[in-house]
C-alpha positions in Angstrom: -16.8 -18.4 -11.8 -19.0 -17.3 -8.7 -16.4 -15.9 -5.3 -17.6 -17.6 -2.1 -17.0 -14.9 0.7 -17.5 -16.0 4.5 -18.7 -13.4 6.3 -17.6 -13.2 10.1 -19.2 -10.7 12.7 -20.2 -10.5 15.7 -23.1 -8.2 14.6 -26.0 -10.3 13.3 -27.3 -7.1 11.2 -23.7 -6.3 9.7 -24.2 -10.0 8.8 -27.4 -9.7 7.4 -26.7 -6.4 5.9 -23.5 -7.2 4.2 -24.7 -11.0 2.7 -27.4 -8.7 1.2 -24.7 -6.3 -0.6 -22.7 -9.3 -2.0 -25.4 -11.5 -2.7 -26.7 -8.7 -5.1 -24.1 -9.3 -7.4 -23.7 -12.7 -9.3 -20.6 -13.1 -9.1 -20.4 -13.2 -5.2 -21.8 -15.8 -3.2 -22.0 -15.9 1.2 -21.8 -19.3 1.6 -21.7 -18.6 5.3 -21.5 -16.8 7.7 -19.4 -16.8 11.5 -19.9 -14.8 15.1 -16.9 -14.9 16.1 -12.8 -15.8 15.4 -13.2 -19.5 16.7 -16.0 -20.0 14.3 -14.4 -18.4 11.7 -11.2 -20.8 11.8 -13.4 -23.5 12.2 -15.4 -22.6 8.8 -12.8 -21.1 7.1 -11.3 -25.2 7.1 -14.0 -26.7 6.3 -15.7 -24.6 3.8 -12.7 -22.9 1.9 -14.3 -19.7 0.8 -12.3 -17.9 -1.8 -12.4 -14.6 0.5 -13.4 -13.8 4.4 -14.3 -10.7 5.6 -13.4 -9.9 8.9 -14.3 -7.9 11.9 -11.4 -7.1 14.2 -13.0 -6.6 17.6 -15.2 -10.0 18.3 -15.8 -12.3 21.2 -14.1 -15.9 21.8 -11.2 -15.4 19.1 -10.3 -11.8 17.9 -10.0 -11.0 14.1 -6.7 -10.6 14.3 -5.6 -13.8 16.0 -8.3 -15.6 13.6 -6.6 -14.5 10.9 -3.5 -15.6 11.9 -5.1 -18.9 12.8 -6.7 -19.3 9.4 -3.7 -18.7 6.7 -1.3 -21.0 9.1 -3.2 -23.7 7.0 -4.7 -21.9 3.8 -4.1 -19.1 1.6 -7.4 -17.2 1.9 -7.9 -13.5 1.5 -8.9 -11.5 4.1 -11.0 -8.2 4.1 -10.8 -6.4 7.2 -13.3 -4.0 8.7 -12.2 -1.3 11.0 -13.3 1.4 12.5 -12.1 5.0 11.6 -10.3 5.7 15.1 -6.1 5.5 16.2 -7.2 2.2 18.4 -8.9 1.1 15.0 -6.3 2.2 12.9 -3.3 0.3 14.8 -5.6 -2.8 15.1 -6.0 -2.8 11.1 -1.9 -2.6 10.7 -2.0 -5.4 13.1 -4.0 -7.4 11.0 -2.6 -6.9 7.7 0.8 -7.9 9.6 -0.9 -11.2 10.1 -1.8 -11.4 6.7 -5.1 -9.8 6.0 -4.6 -8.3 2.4 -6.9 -5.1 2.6 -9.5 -3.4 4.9 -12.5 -1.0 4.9 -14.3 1.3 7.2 -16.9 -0.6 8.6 -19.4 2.6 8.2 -20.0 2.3 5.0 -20.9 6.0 4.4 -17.0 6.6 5.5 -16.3 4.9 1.6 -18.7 6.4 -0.2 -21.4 9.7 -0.7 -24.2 7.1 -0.7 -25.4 3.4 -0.2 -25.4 2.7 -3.9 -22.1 3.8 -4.1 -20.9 1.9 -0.9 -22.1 -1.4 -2.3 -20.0 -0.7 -5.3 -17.0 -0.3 -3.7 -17.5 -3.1 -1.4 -18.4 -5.4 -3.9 -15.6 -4.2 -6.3 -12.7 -4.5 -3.7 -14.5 -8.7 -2.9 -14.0 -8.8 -6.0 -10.6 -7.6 -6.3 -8.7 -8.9 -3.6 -10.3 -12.5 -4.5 -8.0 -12.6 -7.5 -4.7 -12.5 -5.1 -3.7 -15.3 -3.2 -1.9 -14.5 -0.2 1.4 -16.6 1.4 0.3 -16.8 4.9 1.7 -14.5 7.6 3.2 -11.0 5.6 6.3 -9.0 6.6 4.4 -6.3 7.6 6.6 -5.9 10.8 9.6 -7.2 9.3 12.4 -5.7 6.9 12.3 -9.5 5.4 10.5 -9.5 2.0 7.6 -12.2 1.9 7.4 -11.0 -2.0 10.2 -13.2 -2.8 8.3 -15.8 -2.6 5.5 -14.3 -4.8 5.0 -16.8 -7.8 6.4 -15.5 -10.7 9.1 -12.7 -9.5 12.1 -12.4 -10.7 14.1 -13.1 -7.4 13.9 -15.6 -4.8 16.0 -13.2 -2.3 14.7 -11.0 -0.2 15.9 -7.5 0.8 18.5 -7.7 2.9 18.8 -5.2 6.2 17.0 -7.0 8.6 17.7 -6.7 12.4 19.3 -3.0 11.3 19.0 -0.7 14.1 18.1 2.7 13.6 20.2 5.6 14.9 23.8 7.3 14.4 26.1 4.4 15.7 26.2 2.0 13.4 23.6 2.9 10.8 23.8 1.6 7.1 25.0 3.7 4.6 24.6 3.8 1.4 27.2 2.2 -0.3 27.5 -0.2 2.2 23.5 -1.5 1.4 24.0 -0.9 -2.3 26.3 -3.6 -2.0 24.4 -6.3 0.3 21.9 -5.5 -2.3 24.1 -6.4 -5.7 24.0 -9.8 -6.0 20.6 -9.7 -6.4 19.7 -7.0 -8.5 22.9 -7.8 -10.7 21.5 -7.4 -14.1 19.5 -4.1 -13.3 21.5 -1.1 -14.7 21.1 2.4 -13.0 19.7 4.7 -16.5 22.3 7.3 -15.3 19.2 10.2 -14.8 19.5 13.0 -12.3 16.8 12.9 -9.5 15.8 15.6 -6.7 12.5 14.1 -6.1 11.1 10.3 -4.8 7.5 10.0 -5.4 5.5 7.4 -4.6 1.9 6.7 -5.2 -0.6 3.6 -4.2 -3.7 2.4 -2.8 -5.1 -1.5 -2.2 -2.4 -3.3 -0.8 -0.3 -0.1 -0.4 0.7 -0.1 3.8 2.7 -3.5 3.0 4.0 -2.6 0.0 5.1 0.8 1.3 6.8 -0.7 4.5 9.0 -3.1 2.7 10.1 -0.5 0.8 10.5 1.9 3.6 11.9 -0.2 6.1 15.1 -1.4 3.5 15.9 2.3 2.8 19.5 3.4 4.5 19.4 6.4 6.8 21.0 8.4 4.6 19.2 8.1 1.5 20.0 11.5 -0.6 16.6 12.6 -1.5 12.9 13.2 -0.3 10.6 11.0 -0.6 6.9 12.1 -1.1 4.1 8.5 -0.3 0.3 8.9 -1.6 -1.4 6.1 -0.2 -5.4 5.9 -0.6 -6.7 6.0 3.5 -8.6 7.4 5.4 -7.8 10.5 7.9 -8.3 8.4 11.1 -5.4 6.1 9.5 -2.4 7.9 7.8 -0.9 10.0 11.5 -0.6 6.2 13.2 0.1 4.8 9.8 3.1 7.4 9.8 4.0 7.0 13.4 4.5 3.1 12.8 6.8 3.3 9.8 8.8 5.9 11.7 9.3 3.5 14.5 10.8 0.6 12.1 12.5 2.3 9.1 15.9 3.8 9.2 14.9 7.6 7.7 12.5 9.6 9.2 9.1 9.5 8.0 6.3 11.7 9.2 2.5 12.6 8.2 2.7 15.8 5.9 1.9 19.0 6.9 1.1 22.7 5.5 4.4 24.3 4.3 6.8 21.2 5.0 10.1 22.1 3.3 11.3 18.6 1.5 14.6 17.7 3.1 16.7 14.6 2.0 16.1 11.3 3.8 12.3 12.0 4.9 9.3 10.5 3.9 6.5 12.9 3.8 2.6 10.7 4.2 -0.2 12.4 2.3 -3.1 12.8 5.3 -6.2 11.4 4.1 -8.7 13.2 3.4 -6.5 16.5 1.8 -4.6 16.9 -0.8 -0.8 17.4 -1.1 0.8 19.9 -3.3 4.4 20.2 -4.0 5.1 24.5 -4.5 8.5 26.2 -4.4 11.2 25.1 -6.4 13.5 22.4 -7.2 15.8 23.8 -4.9 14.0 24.6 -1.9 10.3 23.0 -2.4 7.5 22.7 0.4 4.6 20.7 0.6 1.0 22.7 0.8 -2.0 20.4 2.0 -5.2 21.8 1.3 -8.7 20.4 1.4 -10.4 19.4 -1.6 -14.6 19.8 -1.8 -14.1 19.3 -5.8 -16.7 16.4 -7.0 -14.1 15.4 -10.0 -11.4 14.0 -7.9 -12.6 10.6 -6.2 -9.3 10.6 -4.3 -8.4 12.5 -1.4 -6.0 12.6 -1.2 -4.9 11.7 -5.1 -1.9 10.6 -6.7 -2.9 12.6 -10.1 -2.9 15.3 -8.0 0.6 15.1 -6.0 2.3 13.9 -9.2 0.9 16.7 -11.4 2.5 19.4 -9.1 6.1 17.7 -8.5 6.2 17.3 -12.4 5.7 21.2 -12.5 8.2 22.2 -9.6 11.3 19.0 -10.5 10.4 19.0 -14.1 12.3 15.7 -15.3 14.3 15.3 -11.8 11.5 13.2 -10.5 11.3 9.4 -9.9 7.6 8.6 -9.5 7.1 4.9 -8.7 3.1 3.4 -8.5 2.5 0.4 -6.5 -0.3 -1.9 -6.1 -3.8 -0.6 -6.1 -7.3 -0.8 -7.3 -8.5 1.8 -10.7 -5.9 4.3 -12.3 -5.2 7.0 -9.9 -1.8 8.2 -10.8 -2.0 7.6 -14.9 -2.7 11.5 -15.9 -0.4 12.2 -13.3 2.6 10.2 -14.5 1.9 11.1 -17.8 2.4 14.6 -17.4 5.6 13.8 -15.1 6.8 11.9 -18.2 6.2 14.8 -20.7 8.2 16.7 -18.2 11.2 14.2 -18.6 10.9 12.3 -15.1 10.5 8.9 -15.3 8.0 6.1 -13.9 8.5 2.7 -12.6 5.5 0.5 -11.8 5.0 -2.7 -10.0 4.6 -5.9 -11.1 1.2 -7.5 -11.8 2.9 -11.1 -9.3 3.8 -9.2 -6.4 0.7 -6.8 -6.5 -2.3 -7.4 -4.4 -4.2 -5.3 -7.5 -2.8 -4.8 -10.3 -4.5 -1.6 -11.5 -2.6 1.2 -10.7 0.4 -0.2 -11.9 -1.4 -2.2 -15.2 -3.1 1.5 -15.7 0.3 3.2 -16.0 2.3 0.2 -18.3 -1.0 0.0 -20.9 -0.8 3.7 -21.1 2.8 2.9 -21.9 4.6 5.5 -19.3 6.2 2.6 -17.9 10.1 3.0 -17.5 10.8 0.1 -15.6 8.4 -3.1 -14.4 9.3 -3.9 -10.8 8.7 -6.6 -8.5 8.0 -5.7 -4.9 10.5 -7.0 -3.3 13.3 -5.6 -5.9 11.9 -1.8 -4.9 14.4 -0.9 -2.6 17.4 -1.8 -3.3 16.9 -0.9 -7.1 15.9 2.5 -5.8 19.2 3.0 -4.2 20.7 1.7 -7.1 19.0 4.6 -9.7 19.5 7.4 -7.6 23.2 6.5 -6.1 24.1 6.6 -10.0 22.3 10.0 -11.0 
C-alpha cells in the first residue's frame, strides 16, 4: 500500500528536491505539496496524506502552530525538519510538544556520509513513522501521560505527579509516589534484584518518551541514571537543559570524568560516545570521540551498555525505548550474560518498534513495558532491590 506524504516548505527547491527523494521509492507517493503552515492545514483536510513533513520556520502560519492546527482534527504524522542550531533545537522540542512524532536535520549531509545514504534514511524514517498514528497534541510539556490512551496498553491511567514542583519543600518522595502509583501498576511484582545502575537507551520517538519518564521520577530516586538518545550535537545540551527545567532530579548533558551520583540523569552528547569506567562503587562517565566506520551511532547504545555491563556486572537495569534499527541488542545482550536485566517497550506505545522488537526477538527481554507504565514501575523495581 503506497504512503502519501505532503510535503510543506517554504523552499521551492527543498520541495522539488525532497518529492524527488520519496518519489524514488514505490512505496512513497507526494501527492502534494504546501508553501507555508496555512496551506498546509488547508491541504492536510482535504487531502489526508498518511504523513507531512514539515518545515518549522515558514511564512503566513509557522510549522509549529500548523501542526498544532492540523492534529486538532486528524491524526497525521508529522516529520519535522530543523536546523542543527540551539534556536533550531528548542523549536524542534516545541514541535514534537504539539504533536510532531520525529524530526531530521534539514541538511541532509548532517544524517548521512553521502546523498545515497541520506535518501535512505529519509525515506526509511517516511516510512517508519507512517506506521504510527499519533493522538493529537503529546505531553511533551506535561507530566500527564498521553500513552494511556495508546490503543492497546495495558492501563487507561496516566502517571500521576502532575503540577509537582521541584525543589526541597515539598518534594515527592519515594514512598509517597510509589504509592500514588499502586493502584495502577497493581499486578506488576518488583523481581526483588539489586541495582546500582539505570540505563536507558533510544532513538525515533525517544525525547517524548524520555520526558514522560523523566518528568514522573521523585527527587530522590536512589540511583543514576545514564539516557542514550540518537541526536544530533546541536540538540542534546538544550535537549538536557529542558528536561532539567521540568523533572524533579537533576538531569544534565554528560561530560568527560562525570562521577555517577544518585538521582541524576546523565544525556549522552551527540556526536561522542559515552563510557562508563571506574567501579561499581565510585564509577565516572568518559566521553570520547568516535572516527570508527563500524559504529553508525554516535553516540550508541551498544556502546554505553557494553561498558556499564563491565563496571555494574548484573546491578544494572537497562531499559530500550522506541526507536528505528537495533542499536542496543549486542549491548543488552552482553549486560544480560553479565546478570543485569532488560526491559523494553511496547510495540502500542512505541512510535517504532525496532529497538525494543530487536531486543524481545533476540529474547533478552525481562519485562514488556508500556510507555506510560515506565515510571512508576521503575520505582517500583528498584525501591524493592
Amino acid at each position: 500500500m503506497t504512503i502519501r506524504v505532503l510535503i510543506v516548505d517554504d523552499s521551492s527547491f527543498f520541495r522539488r528536491r525532497l518529492t524527488e527523494i520519496l518519489n524514488s521509492d514505490p512505496q512513497l507517493e507526494v501527492i502534494d505539496t504546501a508553501s507555508d503552515g496555512r496551506e498546509a492545514v488547508t491541504k492536510a483536510l482535504a487531502l489526508k496524506p498518511d504523513v507531512i513533513t514539515m518545515d518549522i520556520e515558514m511564512p503566513v502560519l509557522d510549522g509549529i502552530s500548523a501542526v498544532r492546527e492540523i492534529l486538532q482534527s486528524q491524526r497525521i504524522p508529522i516529520l519535522m525538519f530543523s536546523s542543527l542550531t540551539h534556536e533550531g533545537a528548542k523549536a524542534t522540542f516545541d514541535a514534537l510538544e504539539a504533536g510532531a512524532v520525529d524530526f531530521l536535520p534539514k541538511k541532509f549531509e548532517d544524517i548521512a556520509r553521502d546523498k545515497e545514504e541520506a535518501g535512505n534514511v529519509l525515506r526509511e524514517r517516511v516510512r517508519a513513522v507512517a506506521r504510527k498514528r499519533p493522538l493529537g497534541r503529546t505531553t511533551f510539556n506535561s507530566s500527564q501521560s498521553a500513552a494511556a490512551a495508546t490503543p492497546g496498553s495495558r492501563s487507561s491511567m496516566p502517571v500521576s505527579g502532575a503540577g509537582l514542583t521541584r525543589g526541597a519543600l515539598g518534594r515527592p518522595q519515594l514512598t509517597e509516589r510509589l504509592g500514588a502509583n499502586a493502584s495502577r501498576s497493581a499486578n506488576f511484582k518488583a523481581s526483588g534484584h539489586s541495582y546500582k545502575l539505570v540505563a536507558i537507551g533510544t532513538s525515533t520517538g525517544g525525547p517524548v518518551a524520555l520526558q514522560r519518564i523523566l518528568t514522573n521520577l521523585p527527587a530522590d530516586f536512589p540511583l543514576p541514571i545514564i539516557l542514550i538518545q540518537h541526536m544530533p550535537a546541536a540538540f542534546t545540551g538544550a535537549f538536557a537543559q529542558r528536561l532539567n527545567t521540568l523533572a524533579k532530579i537533576e538531569i544534565k548533558e554528560a561530560a568527560d570524568n562525570d562521577i555517577l551520583r544518585p538521582g541524576v540523569a546523565y544525556l549522552a552528547p551527540g556526536g561522542k560516545q559515552m563510557l562508563v569506567e571506574g567501579n561499581d562503587s565510585q564509577a565516572r562517565l568518559r566521553i570520547k570521540e568516535d572516527d570508527s566506520p563500524r559504529i553508525t551511532f554516535k553516540p550508541s547504545v551498544d556502546v554505553t551498555f557494553a561498558t556499564a555491563a563491565r563496571v555494574y556486572q548484573d546491578k544494572v537495569l537497562a531499559v530500550v525505548l522506541t526507536g528505528m534499527g537495533a542499536d542496543g541488542r549486542e549491548g543488552a545482550r552482553m549486560l544480560k550474560q553479565a546478570g543485569s536485566r532488560v526491559w523494553a517497550q511496547d510495540e502500542a506505545s512505541s512510535v517504532v518498534y525496532g529497538m525494543p522488537q530487536a531486543i524481545a526477538a533476540a529474547g533478552l527481554m525481562d519485562l514488556e513495558v508500556s510507555l506510560n507504565e515506565v515510571a512508576s514501575r521503575l520505582i517500583t523495581e528498584v525501591q524493592h532491590g
